[in-house]
C-alpha positions as a Markdown table, in Angstrom:
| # | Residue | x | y | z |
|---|---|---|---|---|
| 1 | Unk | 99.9 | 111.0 | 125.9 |
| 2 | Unk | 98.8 | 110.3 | 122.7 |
| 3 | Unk | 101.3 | 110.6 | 119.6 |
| 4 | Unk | 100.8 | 114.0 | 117.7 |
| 5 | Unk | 101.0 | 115.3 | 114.2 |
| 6 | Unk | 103.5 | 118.0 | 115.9 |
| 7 | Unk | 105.1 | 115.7 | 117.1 |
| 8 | Unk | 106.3 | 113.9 | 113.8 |
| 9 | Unk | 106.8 | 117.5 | 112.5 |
| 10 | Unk | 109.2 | 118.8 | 115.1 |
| 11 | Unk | 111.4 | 115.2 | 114.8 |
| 12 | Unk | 111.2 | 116.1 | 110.6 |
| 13 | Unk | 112.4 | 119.4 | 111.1 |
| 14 | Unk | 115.3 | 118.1 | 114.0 |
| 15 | Unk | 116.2 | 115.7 | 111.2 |
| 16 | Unk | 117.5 | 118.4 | 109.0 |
| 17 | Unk | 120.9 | 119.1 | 111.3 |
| 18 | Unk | 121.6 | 115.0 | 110.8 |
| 19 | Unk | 123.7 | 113.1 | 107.8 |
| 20 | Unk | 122.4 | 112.0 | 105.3 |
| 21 | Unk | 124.2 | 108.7 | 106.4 |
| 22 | Unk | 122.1 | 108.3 | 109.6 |
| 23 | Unk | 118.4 | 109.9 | 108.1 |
| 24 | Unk | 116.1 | 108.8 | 105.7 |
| 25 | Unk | 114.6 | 112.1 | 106.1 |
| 26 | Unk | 117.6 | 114.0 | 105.5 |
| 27 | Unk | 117.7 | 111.9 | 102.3 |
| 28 | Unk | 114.8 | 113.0 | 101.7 |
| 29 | Unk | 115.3 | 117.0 | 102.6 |
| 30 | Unk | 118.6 | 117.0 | 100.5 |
| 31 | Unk | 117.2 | 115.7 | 97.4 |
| 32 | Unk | 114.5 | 119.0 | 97.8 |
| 33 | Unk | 110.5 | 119.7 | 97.1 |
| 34 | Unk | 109.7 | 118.7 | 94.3 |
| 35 | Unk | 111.8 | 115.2 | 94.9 |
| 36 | Unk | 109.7 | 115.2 | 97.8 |
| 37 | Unk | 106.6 | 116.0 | 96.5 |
| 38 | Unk | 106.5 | 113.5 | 94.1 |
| 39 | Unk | 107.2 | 110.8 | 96.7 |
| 40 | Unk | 104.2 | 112.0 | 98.5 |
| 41 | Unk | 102.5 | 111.4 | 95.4 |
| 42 | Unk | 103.7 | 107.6 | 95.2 |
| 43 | Unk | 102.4 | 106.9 | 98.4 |
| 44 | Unk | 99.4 | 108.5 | 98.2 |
| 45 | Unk | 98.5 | 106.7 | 95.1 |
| 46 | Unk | 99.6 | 103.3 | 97.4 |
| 47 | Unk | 96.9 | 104.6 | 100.0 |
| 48 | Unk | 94.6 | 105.0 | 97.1 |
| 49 | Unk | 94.8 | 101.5 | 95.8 |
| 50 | Unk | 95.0 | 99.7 | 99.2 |
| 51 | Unk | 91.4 | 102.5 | 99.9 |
| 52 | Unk | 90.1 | 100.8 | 96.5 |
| 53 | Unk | 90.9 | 96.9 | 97.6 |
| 54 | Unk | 89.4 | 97.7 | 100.7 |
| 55 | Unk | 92.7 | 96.2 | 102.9 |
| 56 | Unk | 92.1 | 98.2 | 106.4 |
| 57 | Unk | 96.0 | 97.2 | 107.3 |
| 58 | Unk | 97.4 | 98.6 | 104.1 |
| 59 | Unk | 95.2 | 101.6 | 104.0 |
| 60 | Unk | 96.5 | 102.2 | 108.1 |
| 61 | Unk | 100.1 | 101.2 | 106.8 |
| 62 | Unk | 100.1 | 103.8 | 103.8 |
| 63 | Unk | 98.1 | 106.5 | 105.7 |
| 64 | Unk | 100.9 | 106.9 | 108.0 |
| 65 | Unk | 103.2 | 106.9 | 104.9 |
| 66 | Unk | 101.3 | 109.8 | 103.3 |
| 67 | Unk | 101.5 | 111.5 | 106.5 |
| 68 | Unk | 105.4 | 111.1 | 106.8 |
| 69 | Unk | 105.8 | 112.3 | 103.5 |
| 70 | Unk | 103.3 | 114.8 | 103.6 |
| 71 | Unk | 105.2 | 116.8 | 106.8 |
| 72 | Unk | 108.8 | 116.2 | 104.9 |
| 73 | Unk | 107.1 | 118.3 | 101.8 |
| 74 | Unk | 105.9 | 120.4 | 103.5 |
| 75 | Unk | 109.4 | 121.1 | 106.0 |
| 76 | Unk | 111.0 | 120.6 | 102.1 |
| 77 | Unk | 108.7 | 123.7 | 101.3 |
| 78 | Unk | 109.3 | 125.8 | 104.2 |
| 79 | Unk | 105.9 | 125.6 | 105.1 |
| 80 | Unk | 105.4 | 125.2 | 109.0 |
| 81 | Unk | 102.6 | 122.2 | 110.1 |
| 82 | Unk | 101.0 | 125.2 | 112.1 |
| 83 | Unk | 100.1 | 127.1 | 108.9 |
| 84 | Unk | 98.7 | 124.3 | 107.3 |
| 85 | Unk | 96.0 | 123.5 | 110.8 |
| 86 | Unk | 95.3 | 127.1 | 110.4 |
| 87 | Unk | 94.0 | 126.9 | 106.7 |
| 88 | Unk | 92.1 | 124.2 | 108.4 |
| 89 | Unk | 90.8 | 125.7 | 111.3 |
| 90 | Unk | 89.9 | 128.6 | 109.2 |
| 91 | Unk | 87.8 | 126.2 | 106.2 |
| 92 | Unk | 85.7 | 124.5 | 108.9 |
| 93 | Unk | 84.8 | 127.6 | 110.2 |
| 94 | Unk | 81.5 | 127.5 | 107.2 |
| 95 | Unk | 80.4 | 124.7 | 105.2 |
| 96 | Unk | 82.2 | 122.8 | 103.0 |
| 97 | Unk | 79.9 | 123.8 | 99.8 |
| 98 | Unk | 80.4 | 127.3 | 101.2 |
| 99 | Unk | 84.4 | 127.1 | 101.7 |
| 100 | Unk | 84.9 | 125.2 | 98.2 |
| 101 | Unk | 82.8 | 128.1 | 96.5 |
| 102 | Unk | 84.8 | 131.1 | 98.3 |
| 103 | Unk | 88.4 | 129.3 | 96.4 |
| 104 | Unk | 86.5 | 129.3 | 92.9 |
């Protein structure tokens, strides 16, 4: 079975009832959203520049940083993966021209 998105989202979310001694991402979780926001921000700027250098490892490397952080945000925010594949599911449902005009 390949490795999920919901997968690294449920082990986030278990990581909240650890230490802070044994977890990075409880680390992470204690420190809040907007801590954890703005590390999403570093590495996405690091995916950026690896994107811009053209380095396939570093942009494979970094991608899966920006996803880490990403899902800690987002359990930092309260916000449930689920909700976010919804919004998703629900913007490919027309055309992206379409979708980008309905959020003004």
């Amino acid at each position: 079975m390949a490795f999920q998105l919901e997968d690294l989202a449920t082990t986030i979310a278990a990581r909240t009832a650890e230490s802070a001694e044994k977890s990075y991402t409880k680390t992470l979780l204690d420190k809040g959203v907007t801590h954890c926001g703005k590390k999403f921000g570093e590495e996405a700027v690091e995916f950026a520049i690896a994107a811009a250098q053209g380095d396939k490892c570093a942009m494979t490397a970094e991608a899966a940083d920006v996803l880490y952080h990403l899902l800690v945000a987002l359990q930092a925010g309260g916000i449930p993966l689920q909700d976010v594949l919804e919004e998703l599911s629900r913007r490919t449902s027309k055309s992206g021209h379409e979708e980008k005009a309905a959020r003004g």
